[in-house]
C-alpha positions in Angstrom: -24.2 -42.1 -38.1 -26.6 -45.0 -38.5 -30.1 -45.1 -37.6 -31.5 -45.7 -34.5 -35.5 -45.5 -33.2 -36.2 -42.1 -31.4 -40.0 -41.8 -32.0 -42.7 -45.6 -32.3 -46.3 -44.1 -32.6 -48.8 -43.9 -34.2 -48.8 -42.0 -37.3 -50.4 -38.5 -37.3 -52.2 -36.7 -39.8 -51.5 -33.6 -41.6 -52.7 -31.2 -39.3 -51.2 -32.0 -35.2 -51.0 -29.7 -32.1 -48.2 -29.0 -30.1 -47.6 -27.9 -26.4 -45.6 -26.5 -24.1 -46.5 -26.6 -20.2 -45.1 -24.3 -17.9 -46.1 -24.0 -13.9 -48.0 -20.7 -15.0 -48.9 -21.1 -18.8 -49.8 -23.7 -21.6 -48.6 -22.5 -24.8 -50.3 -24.8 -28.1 -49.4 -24.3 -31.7 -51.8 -25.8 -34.8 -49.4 -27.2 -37.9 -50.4 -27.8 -41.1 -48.1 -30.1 -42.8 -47.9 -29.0 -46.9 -45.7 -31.5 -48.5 -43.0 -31.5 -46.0 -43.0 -27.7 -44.9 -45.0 -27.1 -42.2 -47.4 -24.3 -41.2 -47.9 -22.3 -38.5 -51.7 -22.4 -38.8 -53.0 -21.2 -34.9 -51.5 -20.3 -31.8 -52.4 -19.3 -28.0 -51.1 -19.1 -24.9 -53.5 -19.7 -21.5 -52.5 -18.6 -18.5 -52.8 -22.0 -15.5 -54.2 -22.1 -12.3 -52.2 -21.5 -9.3 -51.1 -24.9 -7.5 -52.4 -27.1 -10.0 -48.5 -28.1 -11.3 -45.3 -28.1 -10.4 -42.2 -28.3 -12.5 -42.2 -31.8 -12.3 -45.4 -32.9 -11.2 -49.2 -32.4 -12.6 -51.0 -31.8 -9.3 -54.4 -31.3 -10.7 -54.8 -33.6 -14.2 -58.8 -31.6 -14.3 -57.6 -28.7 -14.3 -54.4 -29.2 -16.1 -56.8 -30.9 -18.4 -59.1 -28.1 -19.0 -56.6 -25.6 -19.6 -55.1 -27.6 -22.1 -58.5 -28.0 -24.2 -59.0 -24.5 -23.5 -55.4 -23.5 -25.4 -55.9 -25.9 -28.1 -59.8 -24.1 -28.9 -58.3 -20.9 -29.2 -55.2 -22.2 -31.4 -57.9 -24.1 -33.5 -60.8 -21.8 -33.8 -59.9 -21.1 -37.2 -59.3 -24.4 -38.5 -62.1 -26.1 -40.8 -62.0 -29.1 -39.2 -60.7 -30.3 -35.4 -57.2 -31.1 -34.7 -56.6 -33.6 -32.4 -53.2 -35.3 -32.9 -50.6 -33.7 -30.0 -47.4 -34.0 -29.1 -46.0 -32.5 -25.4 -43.2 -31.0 -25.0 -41.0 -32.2 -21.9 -38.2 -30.0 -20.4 -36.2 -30.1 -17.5 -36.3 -32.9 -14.7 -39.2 -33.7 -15.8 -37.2 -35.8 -18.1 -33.5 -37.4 -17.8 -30.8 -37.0 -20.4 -27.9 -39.0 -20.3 -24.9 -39.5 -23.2 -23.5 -42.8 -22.7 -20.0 -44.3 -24.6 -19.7 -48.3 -25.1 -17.3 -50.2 -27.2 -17.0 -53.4 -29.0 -13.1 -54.7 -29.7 -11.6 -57.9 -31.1 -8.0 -59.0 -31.3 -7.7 -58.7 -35.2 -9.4 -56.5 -37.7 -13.0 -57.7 -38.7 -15.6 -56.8 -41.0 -18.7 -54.9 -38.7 -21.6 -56.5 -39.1 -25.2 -56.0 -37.4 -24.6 -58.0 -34.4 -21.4 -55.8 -33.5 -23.5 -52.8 -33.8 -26.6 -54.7 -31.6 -23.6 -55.4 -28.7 -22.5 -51.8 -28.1 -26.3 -50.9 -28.7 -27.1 -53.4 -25.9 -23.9 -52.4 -23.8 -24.6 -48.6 -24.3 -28.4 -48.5 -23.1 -28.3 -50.7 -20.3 -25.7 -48.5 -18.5 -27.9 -45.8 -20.1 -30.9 -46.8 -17.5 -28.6 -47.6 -15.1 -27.4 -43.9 -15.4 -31.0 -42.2 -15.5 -32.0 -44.0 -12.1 -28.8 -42.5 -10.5 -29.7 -39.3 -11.8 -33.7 -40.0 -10.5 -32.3 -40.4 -6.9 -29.7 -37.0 -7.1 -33.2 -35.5 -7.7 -35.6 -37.0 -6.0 -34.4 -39.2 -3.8 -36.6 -41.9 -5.5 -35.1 -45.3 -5.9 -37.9 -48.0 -7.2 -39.1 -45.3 -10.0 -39.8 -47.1 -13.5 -38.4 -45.6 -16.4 -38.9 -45.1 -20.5 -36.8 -44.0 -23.2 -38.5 -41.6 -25.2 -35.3 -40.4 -27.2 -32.3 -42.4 -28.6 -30.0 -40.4 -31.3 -26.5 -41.1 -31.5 -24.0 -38.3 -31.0 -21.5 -40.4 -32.7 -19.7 -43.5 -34.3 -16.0 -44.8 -34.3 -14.0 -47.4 -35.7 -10.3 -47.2 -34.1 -11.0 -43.8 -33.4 -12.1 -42.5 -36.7 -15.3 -41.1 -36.4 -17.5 -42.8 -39.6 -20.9 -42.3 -40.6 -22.1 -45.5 -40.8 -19.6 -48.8 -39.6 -21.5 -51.3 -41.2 -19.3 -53.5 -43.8 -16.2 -51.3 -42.9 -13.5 -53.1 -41.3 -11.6 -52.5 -37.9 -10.9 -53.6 -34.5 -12.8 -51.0 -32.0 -16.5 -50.5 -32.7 -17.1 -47.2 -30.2 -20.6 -45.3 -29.9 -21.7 -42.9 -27.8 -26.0 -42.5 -27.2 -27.7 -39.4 -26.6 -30.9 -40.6 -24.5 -34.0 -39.1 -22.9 -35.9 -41.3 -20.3 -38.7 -39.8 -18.4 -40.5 -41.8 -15.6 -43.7 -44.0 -16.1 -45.5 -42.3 -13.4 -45.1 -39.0 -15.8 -45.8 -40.2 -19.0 -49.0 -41.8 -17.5 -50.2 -38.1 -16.2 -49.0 -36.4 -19.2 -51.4 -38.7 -21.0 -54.2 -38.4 -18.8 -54.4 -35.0 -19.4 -53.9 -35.4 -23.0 -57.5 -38.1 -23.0 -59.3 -35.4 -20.5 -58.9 -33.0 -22.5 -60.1 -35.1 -25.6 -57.4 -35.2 -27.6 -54.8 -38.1 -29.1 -51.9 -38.7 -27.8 -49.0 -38.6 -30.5 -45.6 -38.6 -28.4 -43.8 -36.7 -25.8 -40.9 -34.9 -27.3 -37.9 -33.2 -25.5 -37.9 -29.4 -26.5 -33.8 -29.7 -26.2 -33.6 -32.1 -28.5 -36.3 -30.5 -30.7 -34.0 -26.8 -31.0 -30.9 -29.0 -31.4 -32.6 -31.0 -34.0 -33.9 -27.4 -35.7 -30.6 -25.5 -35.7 -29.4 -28.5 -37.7 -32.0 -27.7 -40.2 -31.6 -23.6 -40.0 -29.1 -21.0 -42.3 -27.1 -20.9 -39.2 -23.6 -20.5 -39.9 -22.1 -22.6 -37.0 -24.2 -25.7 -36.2 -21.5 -28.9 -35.3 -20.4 -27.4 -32.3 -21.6 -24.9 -29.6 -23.9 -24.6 -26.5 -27.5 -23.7 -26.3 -29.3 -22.0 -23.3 -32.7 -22.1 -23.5 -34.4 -19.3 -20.7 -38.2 -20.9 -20.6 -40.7 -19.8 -18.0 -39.9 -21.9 -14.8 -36.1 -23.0 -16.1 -32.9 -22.2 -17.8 -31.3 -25.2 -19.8 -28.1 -26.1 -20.5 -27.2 -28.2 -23.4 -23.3 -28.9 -25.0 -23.4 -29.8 -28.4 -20.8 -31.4 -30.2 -20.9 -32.8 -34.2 -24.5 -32.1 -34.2 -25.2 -34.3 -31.1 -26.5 -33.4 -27.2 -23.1 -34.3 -25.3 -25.4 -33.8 -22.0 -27.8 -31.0 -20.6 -27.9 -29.5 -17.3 -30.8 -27.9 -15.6 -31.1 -24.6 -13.4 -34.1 -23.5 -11.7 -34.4 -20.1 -12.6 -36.0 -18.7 -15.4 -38.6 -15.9 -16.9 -40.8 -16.0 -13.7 -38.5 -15.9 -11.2 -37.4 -12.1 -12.6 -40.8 -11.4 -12.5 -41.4 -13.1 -8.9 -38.3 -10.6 -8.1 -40.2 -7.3 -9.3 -43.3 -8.2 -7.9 -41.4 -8.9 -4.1 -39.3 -5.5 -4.6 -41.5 -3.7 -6.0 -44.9 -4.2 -3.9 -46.8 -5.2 -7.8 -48.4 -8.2 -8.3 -47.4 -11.0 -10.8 -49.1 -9.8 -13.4 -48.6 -6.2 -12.5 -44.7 -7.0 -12.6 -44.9 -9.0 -16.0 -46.4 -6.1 -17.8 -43.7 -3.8 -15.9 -41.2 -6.1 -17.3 -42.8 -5.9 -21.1 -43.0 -2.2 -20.8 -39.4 -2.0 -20.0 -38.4 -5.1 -22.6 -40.0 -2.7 -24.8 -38.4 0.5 -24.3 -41.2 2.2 -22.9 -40.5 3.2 -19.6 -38.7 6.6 -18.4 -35.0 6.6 -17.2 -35.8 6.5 -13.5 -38.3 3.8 -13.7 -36.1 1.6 -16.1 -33.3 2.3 -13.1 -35.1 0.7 -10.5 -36.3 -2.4 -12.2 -33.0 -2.8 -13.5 -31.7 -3.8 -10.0 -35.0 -6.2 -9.5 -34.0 -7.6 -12.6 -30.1 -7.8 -12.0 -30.3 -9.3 -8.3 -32.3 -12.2 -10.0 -29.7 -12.5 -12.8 -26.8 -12.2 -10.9 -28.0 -15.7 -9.0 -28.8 -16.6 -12.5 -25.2 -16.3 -13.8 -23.4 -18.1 -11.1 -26.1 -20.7 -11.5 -24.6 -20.9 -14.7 -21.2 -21.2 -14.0 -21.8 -23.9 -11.8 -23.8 -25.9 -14.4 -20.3 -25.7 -16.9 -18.3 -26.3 -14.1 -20.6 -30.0 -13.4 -19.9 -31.2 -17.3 -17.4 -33.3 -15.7 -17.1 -35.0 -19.5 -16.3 -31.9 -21.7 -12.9 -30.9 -21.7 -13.0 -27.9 -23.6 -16.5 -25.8 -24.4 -17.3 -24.4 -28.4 -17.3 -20.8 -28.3 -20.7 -20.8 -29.9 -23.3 -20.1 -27.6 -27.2 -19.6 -28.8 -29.5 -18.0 -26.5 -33.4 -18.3 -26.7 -36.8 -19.2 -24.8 -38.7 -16.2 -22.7 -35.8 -15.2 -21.1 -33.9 -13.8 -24.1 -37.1 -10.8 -24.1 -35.1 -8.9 -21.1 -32.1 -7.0 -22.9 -30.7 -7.4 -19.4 -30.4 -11.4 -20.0 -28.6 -11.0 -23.7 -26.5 -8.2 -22.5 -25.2 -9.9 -19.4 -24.2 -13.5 -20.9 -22.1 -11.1 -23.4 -20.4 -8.7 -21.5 -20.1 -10.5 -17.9 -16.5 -11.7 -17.8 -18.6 -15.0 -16.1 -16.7 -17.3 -18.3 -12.6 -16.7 -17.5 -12.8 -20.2 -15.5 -14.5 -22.4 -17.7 -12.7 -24.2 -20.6 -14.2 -22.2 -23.3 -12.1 -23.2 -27.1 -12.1 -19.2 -27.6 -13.8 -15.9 -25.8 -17.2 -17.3 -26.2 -19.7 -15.3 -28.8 -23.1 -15.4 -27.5 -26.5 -14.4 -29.3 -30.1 -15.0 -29.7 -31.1 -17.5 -32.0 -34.0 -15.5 -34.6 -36.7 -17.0 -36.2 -35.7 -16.1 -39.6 -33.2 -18.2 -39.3 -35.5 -21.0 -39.4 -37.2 -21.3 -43.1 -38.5 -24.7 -42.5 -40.9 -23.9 -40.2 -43.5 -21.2 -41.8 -46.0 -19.1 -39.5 -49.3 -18.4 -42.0 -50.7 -16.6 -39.0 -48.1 -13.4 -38.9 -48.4 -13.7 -34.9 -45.7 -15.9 -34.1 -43.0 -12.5 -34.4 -40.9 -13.1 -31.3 -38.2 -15.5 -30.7 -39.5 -16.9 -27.5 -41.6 -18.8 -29.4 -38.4 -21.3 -31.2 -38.5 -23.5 -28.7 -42.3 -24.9 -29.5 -41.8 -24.4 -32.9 -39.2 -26.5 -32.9 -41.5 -29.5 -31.9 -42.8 -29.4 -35.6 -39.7 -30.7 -36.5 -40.6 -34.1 -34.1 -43.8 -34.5 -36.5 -41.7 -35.0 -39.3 -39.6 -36.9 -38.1 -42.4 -39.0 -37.1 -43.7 -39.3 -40.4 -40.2 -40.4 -42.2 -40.0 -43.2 -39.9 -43.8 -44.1 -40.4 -43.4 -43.8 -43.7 
């Protein structure tokens, strides 16, 4: 694959915050960057006001604002020094993935040179935008919105149909590539950094937390890594993402995640939110008696049952994958509920989607991971890989400012 620009900013320094925000939570991590492994060096997670976001939308920047300077103290009260240098980590609609194919042919076989390369580049991202504003008015029903990239990787390169690493000087007749690329609306970006200069810190980049796990199983001891599908269970969302030779084929979003199970409990259960989440821990856990773990089971499995057929019908809308890797890797808050590992592997849900084989499916570990080191000892449970994996969006920050 050749290069292409994902990340122009400016260059951080060796200590940088990330963060994850969720409708009910802002999770921050401190990194300390030691010669190319980096450091878990801080860590917190602050609970957000009610009503001041949606999963799209920052309602309230102040308070947004607050909360965020509030999560970053208590992730930085043992540093030495302040950290200031952040990077946000975007999920869901609140950004717009597309994987677009283009091609570049001539009658006889040439040598490729840059400006064959710069045509498909050309061709490929402005059907790209094209493509994102389509998506803009599925989901919103927007039509004038302005738009940035924020991600470009290439999933892959041909030259008459031979997938190559790199075209240039090779000779041929069909130049094919196909983009991976992440837009998210100007509108957006502005709020995200409002927040980010409220709450008196710099702006680095927004990063999107797909990309960043995809980009960190590549780097990880895991066995299978060309090939398979990642759902990622985070707080206000499940995502879908199909993964082929290493690169995002496309991503699909569900609106179900972590808190709805716990919105469940609370409704059948007469608790309140935070009554039902520490039910749910408890029970996570192992802690709870037979009969109680009975009847949250069935305020847990009428949410998952939705959950599952939500899932089907996310495979069912990859109208450009043919046949599905039988890889899939599960993480984000969701994969804490046994209920959620258990169900994607014994629920015959898949027998009608093109899966390659019977599709193995399992939680992704954090030992599986040794690029990313947690000084701390407090970063123990696997929900936490997918803002880890920002870490990885530092360095490659820092290769391309290098």
């Amino acid at each position: 694959m050749f290069e292409l620009p994902i990340f122009k900013k400016n260059k951080p320094s060796n200590k940088f915050l990330v963060a994850e925000i969720d409708t009910t939570h802002i999770k921050v991590l401190a990194f300390y960057n030691d010669l190319g492994k980096i450091k878990v060096i801080g860590s917190s997670i602050v609970p957000v006001k009610e009503n001041t976001m949606t999963t799209t939308y920052i309602i309230d920047k102040e308070s947004v604002a607050l909360t965020l300077r509030e999560a970053v103290n208590t992730a930085t009260q043992d540093s030495a020094e302040p950290i200031k240098d952040i990077i946000i980590g975007i999920k869901g609609d609140t950004s717009i993935e597309v994987t677009t194919t283009a091609k570049a042919t001539s009658v006889h076989k040439r040598v490729i040179q840059n400006k064959d390369m710069n045509e498909v580049y050309g061709k490929i991202m402005e059907a790209a935008y094209i493509q994102a504003q389509n998506q803009i008015v599925q989901n919103t029903g927007i039509y004038d919105a302005n738009i940035e990239v924020v991600t470009t990787s290439s999933v892959y390169t041909k030259l008459d149909e031979v997938i190559v690493e790199n075209p240039l000087d090779l000779e041929g007749s069909i130049l094919e590539n196909a983009i991976f690329n992440t837009f998210i609306q100007t509108e957006t970006l502005k709020d995200i950094k409002s927040i980010v200069k409220k709450a008196g810190l710099n702006y680095i980049s927004v990063a999107p937390i797909p990309y960043a796990i995809v980009q960190n199983i590549s780097e990880s001891e895991i066995e299978e890594t060309n090939d398979y599908t990642l759902i990622n269970m985070s707080k206000d969302i499940t995502e879908l993402v199909v993964i082929f030779g290493k690169g995002i084929v496309g991503k699909k979003t569900l609106p179900i995640g972590y808190n709805h199970i716990i919105e469940g409990i609370s409704n059948k259960m007469g608790l309140t939110e935070k009554e039902s989440e520490r039910v749910l821990e408890t029970y996570s856990s192992g802690q709870l008696t037979e009969s109680e773990e009975v009847v949250l089971q069935k305020c847990i499995n009428e949410v998952l049952m939705v959950w599952i057929e939500g899932l089907k019908i996310c495979f069912e809308e990859f109208n450009e994958v043919k046949t599905f890797a039988s890889n899939i890797y599960l993480t984000g808050e969701g994969t804490l509920i046994p209920d959620v590992i258990s169900l994607i592997k014994a629920n015959n849900w898949y027998k009608n989607i093109p899966f390659k084989n019977i599709p193995e499916s399992r939680k992704l570990e954090l030992n599986e991971f040794p690029n990313i080191h947690d000084a701390t000892g407090k970063i123990n449970a696997a929900s936490w890989l997918p803002i880890l994996s920002l870490g990885n969006i530092y360095l490659e920050l820092q290769e391309q400012n290098d």
